[in-house]
C-alpha positions as CSV (number, residue, x, y, z in Angstrom):
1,X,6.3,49.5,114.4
2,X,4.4,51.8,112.2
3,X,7.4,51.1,109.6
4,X,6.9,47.7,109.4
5,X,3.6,48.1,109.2
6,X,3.7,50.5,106.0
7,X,6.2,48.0,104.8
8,X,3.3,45.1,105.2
9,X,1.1,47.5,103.8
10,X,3.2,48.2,100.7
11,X,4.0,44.4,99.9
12,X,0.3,43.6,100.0
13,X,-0.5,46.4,97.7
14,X,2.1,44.9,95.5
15,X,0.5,41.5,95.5
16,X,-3.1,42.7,95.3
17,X,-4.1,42.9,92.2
18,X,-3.5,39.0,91.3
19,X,-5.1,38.0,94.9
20,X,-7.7,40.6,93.8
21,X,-8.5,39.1,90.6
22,X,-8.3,35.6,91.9
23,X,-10.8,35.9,94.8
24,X,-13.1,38.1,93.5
25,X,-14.9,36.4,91.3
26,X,-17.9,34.8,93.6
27,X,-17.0,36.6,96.6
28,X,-20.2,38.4,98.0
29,X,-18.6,41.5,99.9
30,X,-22.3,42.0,100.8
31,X,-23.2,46.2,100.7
32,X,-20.3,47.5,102.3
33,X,-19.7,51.2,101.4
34,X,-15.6,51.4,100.7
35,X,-13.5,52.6,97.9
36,X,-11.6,50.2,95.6
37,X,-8.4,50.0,97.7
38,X,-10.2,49.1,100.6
39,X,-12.3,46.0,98.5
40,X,-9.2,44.8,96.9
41,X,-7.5,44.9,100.4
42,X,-10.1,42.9,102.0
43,X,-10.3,40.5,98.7
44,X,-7.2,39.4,98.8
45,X,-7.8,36.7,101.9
46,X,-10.8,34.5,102.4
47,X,-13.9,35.5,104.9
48,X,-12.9,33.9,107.8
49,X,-15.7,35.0,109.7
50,X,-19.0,37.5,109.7
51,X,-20.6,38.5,112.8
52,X,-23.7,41.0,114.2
53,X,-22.7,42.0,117.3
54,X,-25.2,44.7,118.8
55,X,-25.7,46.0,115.4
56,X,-22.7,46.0,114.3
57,X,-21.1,43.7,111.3
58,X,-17.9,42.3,111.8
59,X,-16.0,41.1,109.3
60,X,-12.7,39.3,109.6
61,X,-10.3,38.3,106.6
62,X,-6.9,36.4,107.6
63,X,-4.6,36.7,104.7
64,X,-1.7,34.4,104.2
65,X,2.0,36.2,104.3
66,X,4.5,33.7,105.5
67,X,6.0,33.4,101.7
68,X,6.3,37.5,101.5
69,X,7.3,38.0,105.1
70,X,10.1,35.4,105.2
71,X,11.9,37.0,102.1
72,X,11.8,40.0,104.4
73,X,13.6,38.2,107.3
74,X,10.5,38.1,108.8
75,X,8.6,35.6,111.0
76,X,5.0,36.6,110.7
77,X,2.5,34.5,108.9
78,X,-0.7,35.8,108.7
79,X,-2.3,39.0,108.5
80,X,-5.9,39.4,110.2
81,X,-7.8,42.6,108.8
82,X,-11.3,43.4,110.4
83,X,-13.8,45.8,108.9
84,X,-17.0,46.9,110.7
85,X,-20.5,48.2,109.0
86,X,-23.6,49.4,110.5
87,X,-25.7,45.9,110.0
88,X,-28.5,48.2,108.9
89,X,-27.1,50.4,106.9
90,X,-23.9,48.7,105.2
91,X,-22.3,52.3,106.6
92,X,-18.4,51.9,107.1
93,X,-17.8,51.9,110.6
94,X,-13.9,53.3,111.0
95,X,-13.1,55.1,114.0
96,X,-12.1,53.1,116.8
97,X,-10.2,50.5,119.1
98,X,-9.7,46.9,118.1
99,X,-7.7,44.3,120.0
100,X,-7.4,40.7,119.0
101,X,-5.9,37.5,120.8
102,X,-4.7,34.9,119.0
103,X,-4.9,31.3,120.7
104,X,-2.4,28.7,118.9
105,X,-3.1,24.9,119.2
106,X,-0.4,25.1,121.5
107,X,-1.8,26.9,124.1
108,X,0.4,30.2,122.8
109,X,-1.0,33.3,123.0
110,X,-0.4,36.5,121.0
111,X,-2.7,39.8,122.1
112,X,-2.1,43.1,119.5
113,X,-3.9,46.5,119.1
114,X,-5.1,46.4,115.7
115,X,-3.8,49.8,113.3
116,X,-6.5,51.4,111.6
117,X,-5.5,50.9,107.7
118,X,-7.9,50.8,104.2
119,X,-10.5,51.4,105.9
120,X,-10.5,48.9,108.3
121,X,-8.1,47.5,111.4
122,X,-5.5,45.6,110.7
123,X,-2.0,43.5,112.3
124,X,0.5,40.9,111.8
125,X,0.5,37.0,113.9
126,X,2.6,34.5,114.0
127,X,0.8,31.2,113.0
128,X,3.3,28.7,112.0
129,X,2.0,25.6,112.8
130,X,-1.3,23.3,111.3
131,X,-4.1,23.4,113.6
132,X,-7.0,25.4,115.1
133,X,-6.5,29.1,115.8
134,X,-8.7,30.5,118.5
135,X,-9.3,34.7,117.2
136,X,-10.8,36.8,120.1
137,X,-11.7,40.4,119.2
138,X,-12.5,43.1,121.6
139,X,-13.5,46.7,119.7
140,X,-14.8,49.7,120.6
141,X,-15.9,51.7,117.8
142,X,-16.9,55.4,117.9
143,X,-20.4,55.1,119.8
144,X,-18.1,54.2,122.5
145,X,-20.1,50.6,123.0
146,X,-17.4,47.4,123.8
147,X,-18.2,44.6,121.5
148,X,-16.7,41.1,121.3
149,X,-16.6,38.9,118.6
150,X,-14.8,35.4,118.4
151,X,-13.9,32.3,115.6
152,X,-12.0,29.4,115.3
153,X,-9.3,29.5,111.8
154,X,-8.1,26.1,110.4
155,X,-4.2,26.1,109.2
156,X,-3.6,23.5,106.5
């Protein structure tokens, strides 16, 4: 697992710096405190969603793979990266536990752990079909406190 998900990791690098270039420009990543790599890492999909959750920003990209990952053999589509910030302070938050459940419009279900990566956490879904995608997010960060945060994504 942790393979593939250096692998993932690698390919996105590869493909950042156009994604970068193209999605910066207008894109408020408001005051988060993060290096370069992590920017460009969260730049590369759109903001699906923001979120304060007991003081705590969430912010959830979902980047598109499913071009990438099917020249790999690979049936993964999206990736959905989360990265949390004091709402206060714009601090990184990084330490942690992050699960999220993916809800198809088919009633499927996909539950993973997230992997802490760039600064944020971070896995691979399957989301092959057009349609509403229910994201549930369960993390507890390093002040120990369980925090939920949920959105609906639109595949066209």
């Amino acid at each position: 697992m942790k393979k593939m998900t250096v692998l993932i990791a690698a390919v996105l690098a590869l493909s950042a710096p156009a994604a970068f270039a193209a999605d910066h420009e207008g894109h408020d990543h408001g005051s988060m405190d993060m290096g370069h790599g992590d920017h460009s890492m969260m730049s590369m999909g759109k903001t699906a969603h923001e979120e304060v959750v007991d003081g705590v920003k969430a912010t959830f990209n979902v980047i598109d793979i499913q071009q990438k990952m099917k020249e790999m053999g690979m049936k993964e589509t999206h990736h959905i990266m989360v990265m949390f910030t004091d709402a206060k302070t714009g601090k990184m938050m990084s330490g942690g536990e992050v699960k999220i459940k993916v809800m198809g419009p088919d009633k499927s279900e996909q539950v993973k752990d997230l992997m802490g990566m760039e600064g944020g956490f971070g896995s691979d879904f399957t989301m092959p079909k057009k349609g509403k995608y229910g994201v549930m997010c369960k993390f507890k960060l390093s002040d120990g406190k369980v925090r939920n945060a949920k959105f609906w994504y639109t595949v066209k």
